[in-house]
C-alpha positions, 0 to 999 in steps of 0.5 A: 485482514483488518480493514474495512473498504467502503465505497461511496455513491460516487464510487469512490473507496475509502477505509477505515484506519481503525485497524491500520498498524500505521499512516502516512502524512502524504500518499502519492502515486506515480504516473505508470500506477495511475494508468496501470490501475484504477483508484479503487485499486489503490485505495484497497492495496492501500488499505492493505499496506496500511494494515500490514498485509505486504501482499507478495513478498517472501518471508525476509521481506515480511519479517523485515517489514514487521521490524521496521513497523518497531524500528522507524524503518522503510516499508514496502509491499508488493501486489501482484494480479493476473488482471493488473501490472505488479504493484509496489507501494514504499513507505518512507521510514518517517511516514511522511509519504507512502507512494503507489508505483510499478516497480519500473518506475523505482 
């Protein structure tokens, strides 16, 4: 995809937004996301989010979320890992928070 996830020498990530089809003003992460994955987790998923790549979602969903990428609409993407829970990550149609959560927790 078109993000670049870096690690610093903490072992922190970050990306790149060079590539990122959109932002949000806030992200959070719920507290079964935090224990469920580590951050470097969720700076990639988000990464990948925030540059369109929605992971496992079917092809309405993919199609629905490209449409809301030009209508202002919710967006929402789904990682699923044998190592990890399922991961959700919702993006409000104003982009004012993007929110890290097990789909449980919705």
């Amino acid at each position: 995809m078109g993000y670049t996830l870096n690690e610093n020498n903490k072992g922190e990530s970050s990306f790149s937004e060079a590539d990122c089809k959109f932002l949000s003003k806030a992200i959070t992460a719920t507290v079964g996301a935090r224990q469920a994955i580590p951050a470097s987790r969720a700076a990639e998923l988000l990464a990948r989010h925030f540059c369109g790549d929605w992971g496992d979602v079917c092809d309405e969903d993919r199609g629905v979320n490209e449409s809301a990428l030009a209508n202002g609409q919710r967006l929402m993407s789904v990682y699923k890992s044998p190592d990890h829970e399922t991961i959700w990550i919702i993006t409000e149609w104003d982009r004012s928070v993007t929110t890290v959560l097990l789909p449980n927790e919705y």
